[in-house]
C-alpha positions in Angstrom: 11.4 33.1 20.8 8.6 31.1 22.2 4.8 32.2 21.3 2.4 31.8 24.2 -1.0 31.5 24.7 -0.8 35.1 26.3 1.1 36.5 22.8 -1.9 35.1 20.5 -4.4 36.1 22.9 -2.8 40.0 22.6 -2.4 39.9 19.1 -6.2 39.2 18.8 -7.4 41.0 21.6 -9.3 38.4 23.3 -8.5 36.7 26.5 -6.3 33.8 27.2 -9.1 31.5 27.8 -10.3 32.5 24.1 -7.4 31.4 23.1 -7.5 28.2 24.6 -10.8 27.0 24.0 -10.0 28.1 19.8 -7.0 25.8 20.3 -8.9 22.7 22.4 -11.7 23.4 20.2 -14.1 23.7 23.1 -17.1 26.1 24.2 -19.0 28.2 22.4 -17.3 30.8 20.5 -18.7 33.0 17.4 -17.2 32.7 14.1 -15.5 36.0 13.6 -14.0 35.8 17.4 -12.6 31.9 16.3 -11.3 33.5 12.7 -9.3 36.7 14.7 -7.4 34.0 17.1 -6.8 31.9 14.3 -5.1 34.4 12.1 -3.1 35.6 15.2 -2.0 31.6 15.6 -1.1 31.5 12.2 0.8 34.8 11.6 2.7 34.1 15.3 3.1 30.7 13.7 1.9 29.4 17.4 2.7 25.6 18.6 0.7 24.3 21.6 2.7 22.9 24.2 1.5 19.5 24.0 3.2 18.0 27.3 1.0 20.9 28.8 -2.3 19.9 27.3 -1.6 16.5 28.1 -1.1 17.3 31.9 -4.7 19.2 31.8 -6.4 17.2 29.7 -5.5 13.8 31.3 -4.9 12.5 27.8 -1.8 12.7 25.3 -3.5 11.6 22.3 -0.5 8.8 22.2 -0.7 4.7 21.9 1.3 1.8 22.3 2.1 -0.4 20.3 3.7 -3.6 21.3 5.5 -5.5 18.6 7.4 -8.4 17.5 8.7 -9.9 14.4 7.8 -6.9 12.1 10.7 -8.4 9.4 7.6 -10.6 8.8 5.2 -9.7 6.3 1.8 -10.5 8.6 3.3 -8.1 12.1 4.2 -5.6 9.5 1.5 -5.4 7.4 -0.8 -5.1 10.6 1.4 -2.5 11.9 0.8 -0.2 8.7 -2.7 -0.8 9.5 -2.2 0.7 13.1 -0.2 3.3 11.9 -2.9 4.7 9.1 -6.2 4.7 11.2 -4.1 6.1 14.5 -3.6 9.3 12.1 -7.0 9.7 11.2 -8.3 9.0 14.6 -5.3 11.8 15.7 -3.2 9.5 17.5 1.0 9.4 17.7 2.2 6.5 18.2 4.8 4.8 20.4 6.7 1.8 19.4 7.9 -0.8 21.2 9.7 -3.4 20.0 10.6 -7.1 21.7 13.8 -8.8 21.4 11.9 -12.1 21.8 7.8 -13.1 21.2 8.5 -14.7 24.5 10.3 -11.6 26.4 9.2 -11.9 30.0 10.3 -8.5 30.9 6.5 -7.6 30.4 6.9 -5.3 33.7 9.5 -3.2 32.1 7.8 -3.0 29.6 4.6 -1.6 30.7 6.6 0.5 33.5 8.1 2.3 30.2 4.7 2.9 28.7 2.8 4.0 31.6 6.0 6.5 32.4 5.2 7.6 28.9 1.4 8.3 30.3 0.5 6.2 26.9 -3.8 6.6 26.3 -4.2 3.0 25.3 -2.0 -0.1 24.5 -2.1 -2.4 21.1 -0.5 -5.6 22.2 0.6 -6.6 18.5 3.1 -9.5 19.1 1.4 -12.5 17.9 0.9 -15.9 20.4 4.0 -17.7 20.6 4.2 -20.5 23.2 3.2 -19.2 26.3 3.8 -15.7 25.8 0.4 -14.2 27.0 0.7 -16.6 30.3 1.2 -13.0 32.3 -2.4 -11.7 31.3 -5.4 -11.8 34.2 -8.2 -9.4 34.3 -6.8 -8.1 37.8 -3.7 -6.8 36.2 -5.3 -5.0 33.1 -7.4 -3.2 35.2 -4.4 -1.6 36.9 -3.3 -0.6 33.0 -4.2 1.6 30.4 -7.2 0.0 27.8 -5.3 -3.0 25.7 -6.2 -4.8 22.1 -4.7 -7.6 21.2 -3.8 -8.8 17.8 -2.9 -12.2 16.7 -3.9 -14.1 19.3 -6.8 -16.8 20.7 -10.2 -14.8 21.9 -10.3 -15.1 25.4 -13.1 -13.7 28.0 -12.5 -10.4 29.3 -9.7 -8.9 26.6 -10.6 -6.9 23.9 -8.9 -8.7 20.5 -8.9 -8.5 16.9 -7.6 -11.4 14.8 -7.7 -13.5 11.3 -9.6 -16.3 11.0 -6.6 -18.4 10.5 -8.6 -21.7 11.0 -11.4 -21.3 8.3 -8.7 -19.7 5.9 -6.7 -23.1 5.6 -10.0 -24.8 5.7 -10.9 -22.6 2.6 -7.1 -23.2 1.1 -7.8 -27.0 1.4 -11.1 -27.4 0.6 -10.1 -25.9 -2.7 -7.4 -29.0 -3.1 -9.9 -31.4 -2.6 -12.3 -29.6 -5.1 -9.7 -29.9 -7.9 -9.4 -33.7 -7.4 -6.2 -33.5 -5.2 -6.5 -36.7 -2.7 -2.9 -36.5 -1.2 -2.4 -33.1 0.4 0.7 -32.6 2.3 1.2 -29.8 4.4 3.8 -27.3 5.3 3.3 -25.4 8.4 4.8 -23.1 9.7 6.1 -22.4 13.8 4.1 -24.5 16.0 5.2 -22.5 18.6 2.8 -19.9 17.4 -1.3 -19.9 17.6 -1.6 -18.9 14.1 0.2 -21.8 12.5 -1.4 -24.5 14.8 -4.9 -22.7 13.6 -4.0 -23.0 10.0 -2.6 -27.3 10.8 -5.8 -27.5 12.3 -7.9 -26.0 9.6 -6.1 -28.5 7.2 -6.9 -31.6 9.3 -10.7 -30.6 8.9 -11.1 -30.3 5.7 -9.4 -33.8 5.4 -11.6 -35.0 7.6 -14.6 -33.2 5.8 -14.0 -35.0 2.8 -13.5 -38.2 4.4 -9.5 -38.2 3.8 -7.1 -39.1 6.6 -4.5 -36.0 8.3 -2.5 -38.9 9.8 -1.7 -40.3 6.5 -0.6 -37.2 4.5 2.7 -36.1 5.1 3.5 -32.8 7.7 6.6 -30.9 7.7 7.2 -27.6 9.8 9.2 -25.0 8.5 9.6 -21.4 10.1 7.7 -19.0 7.6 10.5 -18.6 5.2 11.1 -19.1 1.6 14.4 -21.1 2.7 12.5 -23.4 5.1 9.9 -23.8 2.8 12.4 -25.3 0.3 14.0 -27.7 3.0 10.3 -28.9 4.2 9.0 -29.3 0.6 12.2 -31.6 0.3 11.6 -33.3 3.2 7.7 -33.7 2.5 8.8 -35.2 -1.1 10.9 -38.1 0.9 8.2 -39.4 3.2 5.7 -39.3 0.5 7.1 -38.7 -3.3 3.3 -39.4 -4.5 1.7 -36.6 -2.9 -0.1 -34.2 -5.4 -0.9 -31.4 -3.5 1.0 -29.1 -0.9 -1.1 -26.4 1.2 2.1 -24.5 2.3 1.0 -22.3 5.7 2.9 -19.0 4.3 3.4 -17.4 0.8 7.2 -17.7 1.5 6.7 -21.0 2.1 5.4 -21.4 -0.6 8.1 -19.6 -2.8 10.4 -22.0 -1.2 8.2 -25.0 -2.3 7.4 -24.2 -5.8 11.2 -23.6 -6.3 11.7 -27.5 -5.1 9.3 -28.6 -7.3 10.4 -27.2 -9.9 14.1 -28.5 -9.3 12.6 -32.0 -8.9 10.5 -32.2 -12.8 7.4 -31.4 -11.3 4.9 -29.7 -13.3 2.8 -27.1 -11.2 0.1 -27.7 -11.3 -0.8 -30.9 -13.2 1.6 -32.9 -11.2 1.6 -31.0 -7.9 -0.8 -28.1 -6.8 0.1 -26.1 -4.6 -1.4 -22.9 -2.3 -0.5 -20.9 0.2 -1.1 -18.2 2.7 -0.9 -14.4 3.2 -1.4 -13.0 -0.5 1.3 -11.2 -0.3 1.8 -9.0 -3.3 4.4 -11.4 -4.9 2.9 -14.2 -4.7 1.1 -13.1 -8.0 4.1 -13.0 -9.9 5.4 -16.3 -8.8 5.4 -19.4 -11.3 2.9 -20.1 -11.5 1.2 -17.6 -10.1 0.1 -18.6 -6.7 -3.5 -19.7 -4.8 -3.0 -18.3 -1.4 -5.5 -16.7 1.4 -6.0 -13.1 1.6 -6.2 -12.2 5.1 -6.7 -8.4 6.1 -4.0 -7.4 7.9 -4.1 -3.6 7.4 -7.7 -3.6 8.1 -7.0 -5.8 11.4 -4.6 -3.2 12.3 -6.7 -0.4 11.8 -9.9 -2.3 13.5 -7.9 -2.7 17.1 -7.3 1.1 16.8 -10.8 1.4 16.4 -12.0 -0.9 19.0 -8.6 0.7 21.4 -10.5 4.0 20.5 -14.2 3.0 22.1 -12.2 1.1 24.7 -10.4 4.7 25.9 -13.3 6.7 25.6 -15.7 4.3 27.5 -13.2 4.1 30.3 -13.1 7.7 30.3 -16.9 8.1 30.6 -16.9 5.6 33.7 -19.0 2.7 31.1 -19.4 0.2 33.1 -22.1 -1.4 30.3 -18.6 -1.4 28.1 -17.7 -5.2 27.8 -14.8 -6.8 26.2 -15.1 -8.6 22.9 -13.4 -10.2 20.4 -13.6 -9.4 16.4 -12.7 -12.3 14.2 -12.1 -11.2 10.3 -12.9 -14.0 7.7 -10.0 -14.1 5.2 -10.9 -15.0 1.2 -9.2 -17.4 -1.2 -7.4 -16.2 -4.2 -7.6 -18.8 -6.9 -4.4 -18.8 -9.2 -2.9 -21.0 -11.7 -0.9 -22.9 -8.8 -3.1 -25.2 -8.2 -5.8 -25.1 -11.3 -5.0 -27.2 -15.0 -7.7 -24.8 -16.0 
């Protein structure tokens, strides 16, 4: 048998409106009065319709999340991230997954999630090729509030990203610190913004240190471990004297180290090498690897945060609410990988 509102409201002998205001936590009520309604909701064992609140309060306490690629460690770290501070914020959440980073059925999409009547919308699919060519500020207006993760800050979106740029820049810089003068690089998609960030963080650091990007060997590979070992081959061919490798992804990485190995390479008095991610393996490699931390979860939980004031300013009519974009500064982990010490 269903409970009702009418059912608790008998029980404790108050009206339904009592009720109602106990379970919306709203209005002034006195202590015993809030203590009888919530014994009777607990010895009814009452469940508030919530398709019913959602309908009166305009709101269903629900966001989407948008997502691609979450085999990857970065898209599913981040999305842990979303999940934890969209519990303590009181959130559910919705999850949509793409087929592609480059789906174009972005009107499907967002027809599904406005049916849904969705609060707010964490775009979490990262920047590949030209897979945010459908934003304009005319269209999200007509939406719910959006985030986006993983992608370049542009004027008038709200975003959260990594600072994918100073990371390598930090990676690299390290290199050169250690006396390491011929630093290949592995990227990794150059489809995708993050990977051309982290190239370009390289290059200038290079350049920094008076070195040239255009005579160091590149090689892209596609985030994995198996890529990483065909691009460390390949980067080995073009240049066989090169004594450093900044590979753009712990897997990479993995892939890398395994090469050199294979090859007589010591790591790291012959060939240092670092990576990127810190993911919780890359300890245990051998040698244990240098690699940038960025803070996914926290990136994950930040957009819910910023999704959060976004939602609630809308709802108050803000028009002093503008857009911005938070940028987190990943650290460097130094490991044996690419230190004699």
């Amino acid at each position: 048998m269903n409970v009702t509102l009418r059912d608790v409201a008998k029980l404790a002998g108050v009206s339904t409106k009592t009720v109602s205001r106990v379970v919306n936590n709203q209005g002034e009520l006195s202590d015993a009065t809030r203590q009888r309604v919530q014994a009777a909701i607990e010895q009814l064992d009452y469940r508030p319709n919530i398709l019913a609140r959602s309908l009166v309060n305009q709101r269903t306490n629900t966001l989407a999340v948008v997502a691609w690629g979450i085999d990857y460690f970065g898209p599913s770290r981040t999305v842990l991230g979303i999940e934890k501070k969209s519990d303590e914020l009181g959130y559910s959440l919705f999850l949509s997954l793409m087929a592609h980073p480059d789906d174009g059925h972005i009107d499907r999409i967002m027809g599904t999630l406005i049916a849904r009547r969705v609060d707010g919308i964490i775009w979490a699919a990262p920047e590949v090729g030209a897979n945010r060519s459908w934003l304009s500020t005319a269209r999200l207006d007509n939406l719910p509030p959006m985030v986006f993760l993983s992608m370049e800050a542009r004027p008038g979106l709200v975003s959260v990203s990594i600072d994918n740029r100073h990371g390598a820049i930090q990676a690299t810089r390290h290199l050169i610190d250690v006396g390491r003068r011929r630093i290949g690089l592995i990227t990794g998609p150059l489809a995708w913004w993050e990977a051309r960030e982290r190239q370009r963080g390289w290059q200038e650091a290079l350049q920094q240190a008076g070195l040239d990007p255009a005579a160091a060997p590149v090689v892209e590979a596609d985030w994995s471990a198996e890529s990483g070992a065909r691009a460390m081959q390949r980067l080995l061919e073009r240049d066989p004297h090169i004594d450093a490798v900044f590979a753009c992804s712990d897997q990479i990485a993995l892939g890398a180290l395994g090469v050199a190995h294979q090859s007589g390479r010591r790591v790291p008095d012959d060939l240092a090498i670092a990576g990127f991610d810190n993911i919780p393996e890359s300890a245990f490699f051998w040698p244990p690897l240098t690699t940038v931390y960025q803070q996914l979860i926290e990136a994950g939980g930040l957009a819910v945060e910023k999704l959060h004031q976004w939602i609630e300013a809308r709802r108050r009519n803000d028009k002093g609410a503008a857009p911005e974009a938070a940028v987190l500064t990943p650290e460097l982990i130094v490991r044996r990988s690419s230190s004699r010490a």
